[in-house]
OpenMM code with the backbone's topology and positions (N, CA, C; nanometers):
from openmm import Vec3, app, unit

residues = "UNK UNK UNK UNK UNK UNK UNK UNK UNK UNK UNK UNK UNK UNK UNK UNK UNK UNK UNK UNK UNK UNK UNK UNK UNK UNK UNK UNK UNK UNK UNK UNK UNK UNK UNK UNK UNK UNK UNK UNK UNK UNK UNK UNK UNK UNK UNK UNK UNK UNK UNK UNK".split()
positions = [
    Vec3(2.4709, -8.1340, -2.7337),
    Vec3(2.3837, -8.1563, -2.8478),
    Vec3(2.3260, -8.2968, -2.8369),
    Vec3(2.2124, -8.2948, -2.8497),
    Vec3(2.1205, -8.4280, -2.8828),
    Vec3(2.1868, -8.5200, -2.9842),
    Vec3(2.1627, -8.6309, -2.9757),
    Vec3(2.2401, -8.7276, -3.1037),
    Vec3(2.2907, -8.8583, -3.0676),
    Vec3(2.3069, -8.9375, -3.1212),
    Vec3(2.3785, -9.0202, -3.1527),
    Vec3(2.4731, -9.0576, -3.2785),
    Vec3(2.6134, -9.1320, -3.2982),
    Vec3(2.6182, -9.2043, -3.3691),
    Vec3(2.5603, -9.2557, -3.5348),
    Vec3(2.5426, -9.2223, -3.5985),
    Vec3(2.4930, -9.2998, -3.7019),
    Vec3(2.5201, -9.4243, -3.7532),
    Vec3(2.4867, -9.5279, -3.8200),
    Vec3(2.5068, -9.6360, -3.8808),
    Vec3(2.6038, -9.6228, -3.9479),
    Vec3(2.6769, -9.5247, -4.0080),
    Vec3(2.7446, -9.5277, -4.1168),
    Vec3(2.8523, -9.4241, -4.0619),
    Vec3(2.9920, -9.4982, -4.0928),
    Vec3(3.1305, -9.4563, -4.0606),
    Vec3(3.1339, -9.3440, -4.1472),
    Vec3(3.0918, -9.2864, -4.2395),
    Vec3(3.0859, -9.1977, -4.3323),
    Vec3(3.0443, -9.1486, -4.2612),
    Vec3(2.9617, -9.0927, -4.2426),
    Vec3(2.8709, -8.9569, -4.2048),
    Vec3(2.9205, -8.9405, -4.0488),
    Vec3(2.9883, -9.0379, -3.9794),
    Vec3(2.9965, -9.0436, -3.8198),
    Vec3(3.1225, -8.9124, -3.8195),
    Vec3(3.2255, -8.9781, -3.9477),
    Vec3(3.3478, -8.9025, -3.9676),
    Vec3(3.3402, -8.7727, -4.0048),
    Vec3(3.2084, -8.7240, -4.0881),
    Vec3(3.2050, -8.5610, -4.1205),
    Vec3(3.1152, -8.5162, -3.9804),
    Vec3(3.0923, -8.5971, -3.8935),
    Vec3(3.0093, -8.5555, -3.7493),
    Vec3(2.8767, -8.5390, -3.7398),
    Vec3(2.7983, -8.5966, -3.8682),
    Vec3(2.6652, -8.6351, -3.8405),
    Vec3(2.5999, -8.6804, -3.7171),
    Vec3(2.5085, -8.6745, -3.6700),
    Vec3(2.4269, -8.6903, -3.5900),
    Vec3(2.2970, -8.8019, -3.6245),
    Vec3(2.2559, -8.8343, -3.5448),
    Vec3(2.1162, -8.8953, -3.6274),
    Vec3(2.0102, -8.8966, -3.4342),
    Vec3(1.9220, -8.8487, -3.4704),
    Vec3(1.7888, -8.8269, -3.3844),
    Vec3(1.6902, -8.9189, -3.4043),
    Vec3(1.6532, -9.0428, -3.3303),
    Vec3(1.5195, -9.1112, -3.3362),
    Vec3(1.4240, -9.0553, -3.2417),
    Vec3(1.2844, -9.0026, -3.3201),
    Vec3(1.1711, -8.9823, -3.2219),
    Vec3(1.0417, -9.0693, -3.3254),
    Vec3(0.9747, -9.0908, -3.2328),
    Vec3(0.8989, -9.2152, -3.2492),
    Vec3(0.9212, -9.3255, -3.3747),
    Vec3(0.9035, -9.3215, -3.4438),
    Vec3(0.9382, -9.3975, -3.5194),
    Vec3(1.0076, -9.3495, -3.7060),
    Vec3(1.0730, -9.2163, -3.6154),
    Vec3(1.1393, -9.1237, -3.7358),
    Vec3(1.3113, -9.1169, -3.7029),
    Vec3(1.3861, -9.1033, -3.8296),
    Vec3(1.5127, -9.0803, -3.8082),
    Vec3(1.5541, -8.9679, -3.8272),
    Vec3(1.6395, -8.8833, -3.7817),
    Vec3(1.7113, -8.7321, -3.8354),
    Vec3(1.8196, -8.7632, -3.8561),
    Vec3(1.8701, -8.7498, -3.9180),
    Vec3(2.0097, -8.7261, -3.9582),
    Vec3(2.0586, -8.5612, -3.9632),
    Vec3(2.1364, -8.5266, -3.8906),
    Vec3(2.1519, -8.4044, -3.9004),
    Vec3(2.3177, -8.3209, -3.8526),
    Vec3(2.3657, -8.2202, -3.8702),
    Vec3(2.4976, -8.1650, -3.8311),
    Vec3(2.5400, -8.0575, -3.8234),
    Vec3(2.5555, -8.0125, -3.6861),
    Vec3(2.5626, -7.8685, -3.6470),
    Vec3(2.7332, -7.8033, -3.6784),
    Vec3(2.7063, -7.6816, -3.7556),
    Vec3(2.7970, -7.5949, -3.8063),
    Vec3(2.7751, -7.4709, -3.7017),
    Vec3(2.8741, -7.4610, -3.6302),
    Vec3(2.8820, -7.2964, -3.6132),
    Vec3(2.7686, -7.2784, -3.5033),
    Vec3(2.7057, -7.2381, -3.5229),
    Vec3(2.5066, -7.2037, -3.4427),
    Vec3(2.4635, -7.2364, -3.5671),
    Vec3(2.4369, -7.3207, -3.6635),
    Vec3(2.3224, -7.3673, -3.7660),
    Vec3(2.3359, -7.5138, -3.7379),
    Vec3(2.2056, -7.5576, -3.7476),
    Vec3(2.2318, -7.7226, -3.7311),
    Vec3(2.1491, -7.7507, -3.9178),
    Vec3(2.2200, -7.8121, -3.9947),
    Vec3(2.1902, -7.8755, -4.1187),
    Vec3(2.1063, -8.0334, -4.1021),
    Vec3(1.9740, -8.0291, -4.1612),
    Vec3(1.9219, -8.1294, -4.1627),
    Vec3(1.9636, -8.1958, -4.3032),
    Vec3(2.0078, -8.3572, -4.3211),
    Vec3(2.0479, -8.3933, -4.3730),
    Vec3(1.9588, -8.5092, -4.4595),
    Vec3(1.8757, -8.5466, -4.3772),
    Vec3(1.7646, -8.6586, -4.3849),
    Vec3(1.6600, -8.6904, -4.2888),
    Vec3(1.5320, -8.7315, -4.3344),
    Vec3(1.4346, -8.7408, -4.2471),
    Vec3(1.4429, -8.9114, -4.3275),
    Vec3(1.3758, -8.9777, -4.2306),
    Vec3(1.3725, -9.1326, -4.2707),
    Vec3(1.2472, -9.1981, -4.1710),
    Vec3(1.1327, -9.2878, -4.1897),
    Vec3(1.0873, -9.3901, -4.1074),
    Vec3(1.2039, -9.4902, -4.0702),
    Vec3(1.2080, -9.5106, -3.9775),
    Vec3(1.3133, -9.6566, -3.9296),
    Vec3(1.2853, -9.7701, -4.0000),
    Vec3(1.1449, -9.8382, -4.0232),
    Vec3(1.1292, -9.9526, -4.1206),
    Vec3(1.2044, -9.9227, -4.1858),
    Vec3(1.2658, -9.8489, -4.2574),
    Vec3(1.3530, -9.8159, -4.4193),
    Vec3(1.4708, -9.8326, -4.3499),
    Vec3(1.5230, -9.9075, -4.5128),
    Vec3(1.6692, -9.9240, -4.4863),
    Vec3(1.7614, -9.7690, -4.4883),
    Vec3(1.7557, -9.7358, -4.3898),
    Vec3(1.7678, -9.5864, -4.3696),
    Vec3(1.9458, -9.5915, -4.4555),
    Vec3(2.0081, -9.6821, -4.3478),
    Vec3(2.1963, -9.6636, -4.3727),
    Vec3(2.1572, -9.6978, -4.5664),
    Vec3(2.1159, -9.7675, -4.5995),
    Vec3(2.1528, -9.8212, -4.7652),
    Vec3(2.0902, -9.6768, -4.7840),
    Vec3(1.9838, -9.6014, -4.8295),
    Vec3(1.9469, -9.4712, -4.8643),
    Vec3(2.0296, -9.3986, -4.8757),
    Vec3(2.1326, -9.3985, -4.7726),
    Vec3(2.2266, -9.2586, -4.7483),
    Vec3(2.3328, -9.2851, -4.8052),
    Vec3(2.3721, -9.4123, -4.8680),
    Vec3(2.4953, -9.4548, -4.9509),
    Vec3(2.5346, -9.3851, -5.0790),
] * unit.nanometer
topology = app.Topology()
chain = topology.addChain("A")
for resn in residues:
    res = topology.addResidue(resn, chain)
    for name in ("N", "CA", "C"):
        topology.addAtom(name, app.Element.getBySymbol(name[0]), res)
């Protein structure tokens, strides 16, 4: 699976994901065969404070 890491020990621990393509963030986490999108974000934004 595509992914990295996220900023945040929270979401790393339920196995979030987070996807940068151009200057967008995904946050996202695959169940089973469904992948759950969790957040779309520009990177300028304080993306990690949003998701608090």
């Amino acid at each position: 699976m595509l992914g990295n890491k996220t900023p945040l020990s929270s979401l790393n621990e339920k196995k979030y994901l987070m996807l940068m393509i151009d200057k967008y963030a995904c946050i996202y986490r695959k169940v089973e065969n469904t992948v759950y999108i969790y957040h779309i974000t520009e990177l300028q934004r304080d993306y990690p404070k949003l998701m608090k």
